[in-house]
C-alpha positions in Angstrom: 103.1 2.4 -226.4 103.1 2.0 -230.0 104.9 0.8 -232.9 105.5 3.4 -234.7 107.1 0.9 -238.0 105.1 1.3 -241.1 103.4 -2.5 -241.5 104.3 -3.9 -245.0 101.9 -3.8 -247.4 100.3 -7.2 -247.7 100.5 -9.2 -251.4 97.8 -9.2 -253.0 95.0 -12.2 -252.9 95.8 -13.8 -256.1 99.6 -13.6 -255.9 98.9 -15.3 -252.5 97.2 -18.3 -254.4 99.8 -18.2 -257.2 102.9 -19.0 -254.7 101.3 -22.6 -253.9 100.5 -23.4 -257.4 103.7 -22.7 -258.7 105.3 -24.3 -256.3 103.1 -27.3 -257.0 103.8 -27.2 -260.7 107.4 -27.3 -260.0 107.4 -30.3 -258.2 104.9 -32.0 -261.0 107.2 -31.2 -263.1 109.8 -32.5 -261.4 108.0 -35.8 -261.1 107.6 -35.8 -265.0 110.8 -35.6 -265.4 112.4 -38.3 -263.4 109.7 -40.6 -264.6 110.7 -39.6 -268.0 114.5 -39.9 -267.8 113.7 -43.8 -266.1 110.9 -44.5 -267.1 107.8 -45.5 -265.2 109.5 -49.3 -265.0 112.4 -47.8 -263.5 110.2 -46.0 -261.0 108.4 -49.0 -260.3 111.3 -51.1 -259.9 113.0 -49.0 -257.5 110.0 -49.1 -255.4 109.2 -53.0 -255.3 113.0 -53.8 -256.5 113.8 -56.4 -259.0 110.8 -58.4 -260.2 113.5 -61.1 -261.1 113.9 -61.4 -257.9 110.4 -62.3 -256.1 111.0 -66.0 -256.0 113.6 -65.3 -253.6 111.7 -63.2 -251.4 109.0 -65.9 -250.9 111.5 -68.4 -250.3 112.9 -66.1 -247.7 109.4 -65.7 -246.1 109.0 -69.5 -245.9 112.1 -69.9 -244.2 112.3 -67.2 -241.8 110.6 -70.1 -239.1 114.1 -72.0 -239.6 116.4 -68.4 -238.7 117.0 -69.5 -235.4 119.1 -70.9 -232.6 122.9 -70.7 -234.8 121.8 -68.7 -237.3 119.1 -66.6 -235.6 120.9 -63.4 -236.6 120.3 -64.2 -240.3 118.2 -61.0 -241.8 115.8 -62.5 -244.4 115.2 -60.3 -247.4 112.2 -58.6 -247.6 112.8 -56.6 -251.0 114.0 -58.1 -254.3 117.4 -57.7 -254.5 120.1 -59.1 -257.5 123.6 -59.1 -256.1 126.3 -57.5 -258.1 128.4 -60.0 -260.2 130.7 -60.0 -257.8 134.5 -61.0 -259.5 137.2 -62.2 -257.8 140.0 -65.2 -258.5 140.3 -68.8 -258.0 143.3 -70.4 -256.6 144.9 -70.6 -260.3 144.5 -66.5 -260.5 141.7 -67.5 -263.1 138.9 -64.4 -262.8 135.7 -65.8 -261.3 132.2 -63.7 -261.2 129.2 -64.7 -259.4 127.4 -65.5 -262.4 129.7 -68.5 -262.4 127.4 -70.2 -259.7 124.3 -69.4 -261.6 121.6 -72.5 -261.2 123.5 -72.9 -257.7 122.4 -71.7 -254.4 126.0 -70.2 -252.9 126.2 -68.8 -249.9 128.5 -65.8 -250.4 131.3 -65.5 -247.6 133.9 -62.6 -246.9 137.0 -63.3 -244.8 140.5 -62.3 -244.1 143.0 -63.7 -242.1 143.4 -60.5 -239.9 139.5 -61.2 -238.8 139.1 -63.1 -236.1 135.9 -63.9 -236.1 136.5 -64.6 -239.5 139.0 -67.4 -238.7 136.9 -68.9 -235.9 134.0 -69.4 -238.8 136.2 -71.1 -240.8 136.2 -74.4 -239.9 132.6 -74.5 -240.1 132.1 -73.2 -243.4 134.9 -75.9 -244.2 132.3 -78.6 -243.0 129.1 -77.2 -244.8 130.6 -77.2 -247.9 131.6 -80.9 -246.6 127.8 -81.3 -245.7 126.0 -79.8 -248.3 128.4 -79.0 -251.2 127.8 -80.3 -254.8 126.2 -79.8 -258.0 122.9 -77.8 -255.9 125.0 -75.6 -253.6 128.8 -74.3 -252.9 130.0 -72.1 -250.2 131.9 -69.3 -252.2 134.4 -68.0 -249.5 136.1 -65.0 -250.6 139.5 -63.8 -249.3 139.9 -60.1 -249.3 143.9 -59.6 -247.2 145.3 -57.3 -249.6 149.2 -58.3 -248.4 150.8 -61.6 -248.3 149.1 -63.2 -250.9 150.3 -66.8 -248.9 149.0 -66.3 -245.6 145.6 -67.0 -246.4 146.3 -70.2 -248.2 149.0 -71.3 -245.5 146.3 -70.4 -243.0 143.6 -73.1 -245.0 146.4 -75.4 -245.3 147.6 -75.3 -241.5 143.6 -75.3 -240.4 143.7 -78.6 -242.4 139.9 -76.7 -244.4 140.6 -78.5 -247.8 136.3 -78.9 -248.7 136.6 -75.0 -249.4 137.5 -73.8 -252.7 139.5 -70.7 -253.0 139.0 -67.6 -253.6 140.5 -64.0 -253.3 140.3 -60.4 -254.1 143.5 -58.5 -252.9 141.9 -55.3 -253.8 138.9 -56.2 -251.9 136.5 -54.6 -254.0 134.0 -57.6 -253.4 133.6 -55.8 -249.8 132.6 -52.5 -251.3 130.3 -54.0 -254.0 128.1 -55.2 -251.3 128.6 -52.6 -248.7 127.3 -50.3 -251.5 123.7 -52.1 -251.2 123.9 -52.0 -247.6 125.1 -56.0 -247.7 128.4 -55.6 -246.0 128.6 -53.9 -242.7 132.0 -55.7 -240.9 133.5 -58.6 -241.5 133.0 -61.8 -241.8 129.5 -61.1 -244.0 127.9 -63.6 -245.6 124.7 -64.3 -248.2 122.2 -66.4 -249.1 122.2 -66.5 -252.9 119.6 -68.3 -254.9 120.4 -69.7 -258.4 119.5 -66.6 -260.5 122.1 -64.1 -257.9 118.9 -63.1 -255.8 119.4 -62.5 -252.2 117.6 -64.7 -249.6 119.1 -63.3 -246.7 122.3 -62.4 -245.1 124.4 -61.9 -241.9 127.0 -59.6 -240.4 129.1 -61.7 -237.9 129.9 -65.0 -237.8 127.6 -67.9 -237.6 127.9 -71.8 -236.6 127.4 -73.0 -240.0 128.1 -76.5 -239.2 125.2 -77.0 -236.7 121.9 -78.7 -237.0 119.8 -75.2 -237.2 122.0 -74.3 -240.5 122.2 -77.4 -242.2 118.3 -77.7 -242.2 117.9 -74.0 -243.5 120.6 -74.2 -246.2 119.4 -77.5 -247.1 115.4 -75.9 -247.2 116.9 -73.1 -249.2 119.0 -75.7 -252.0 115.4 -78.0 -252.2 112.5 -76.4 -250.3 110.3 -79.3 -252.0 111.9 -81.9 -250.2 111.5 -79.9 -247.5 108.0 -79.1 -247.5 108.0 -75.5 -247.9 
């Protein structure tokens, strides 16, 4: 049996070659044009991510060895990354930003009082800051309940945590800053800022901040000369 359908007439050779040169063209040309609306540094810098921001990255690398026991769920940066000036309020309603801290190594906490892993951590965040807080490093605790301004300071005050400063966003746009660079997946979250906003590494979940394994990476993170790295 045959097919009696007409076949379609084939294109001809050189239209054949022109379909993958235009097409190739196209896409040049589309690469022109992004490199030319941000520029070749932009290009570069989304690739390899903030140059400001290497330092960190080779801190992180040097203490990756220490990210274990109580904080072995830390993620260590591996691409340069400047956190967004996060703002927020102190406990006078005063607006705060990130930047504040700058020259500081902060580790970066959000909480709420309607987390519970959040309120276990607490108390241990409470006694780093106790540890390790000072003119090199603060624990910037961040409350984000968006009702009941009170309960979070009566919950501090009851938990007898008085090292901690305060802090608070009620519209807890601090969360979504963060979780917009893939930095905040649940609560609590926490990062490891150095002391130009660069992250050294961060964790979803809660973490024994008060144990020996933390102290001796936070403190390796505030002065890594002192501690050999």
């Amino acid at each position: 049996m045959t097919n009696d359908m007409p076949e379609a007439p084939s294109p001809p050779p050189a239209a054949t070659r022109r379909i993958p040169i235009a097409i190739g063209a196209v896409l040049i040309g589309a690469v022109i044009g992004f490199a030319g609306f941000y520029g070749v540094g932009g290009l570069r810098r989304a690739a390899g991510g903030d140059p400001a921001c290497r330092p960190a990255i080779a801190l992180a690398q040097k203490l990756a060895p220490l990210a274990h026991g109580e904080v072995a769920a830390l993620t260590m940066a591996t691409t340069p990354l400047k956190l967004p000036d996060l703002a927020f309020d102190d406990a006078d309603g005063k607006p705060r930003k990130l930047s504040d801290w700058r020259g500081r190594t902060v580790l970066v906490n959000l909480w709420a009082t309607w987390c519970v892993p959040c309120r276990r951590e607490m108390p241990a965040l409470d006694a780093l800051q106790a540890k390790l807080g000072g003119p090199d490093f603060e624990v910037v605790a961040v409350n984000i309940d968006t009702r009941d301004p009170d309960k979070p300071k009566n919950f501090l005050k009851e938990a007898n945590l008085t090292r901690l400063g305060y802090f608070t966003d009620q519209k807890a746009k601090v969360f979504q800053d963060l979780k917009s660079i893939g930095k905040a997946l649940g609560m609590p979250t926490s990062v490891l800022v150095d002391r130009n906003g660069c992250e050294i590494a961060n964790i979803a979940g809660p973490a024994e901040w008060a144990s020996d394994d933390a102290i001796k990476l936070i403190s390796a993170a505030v002065k890594p000369t002192a501690a050999g790295l």
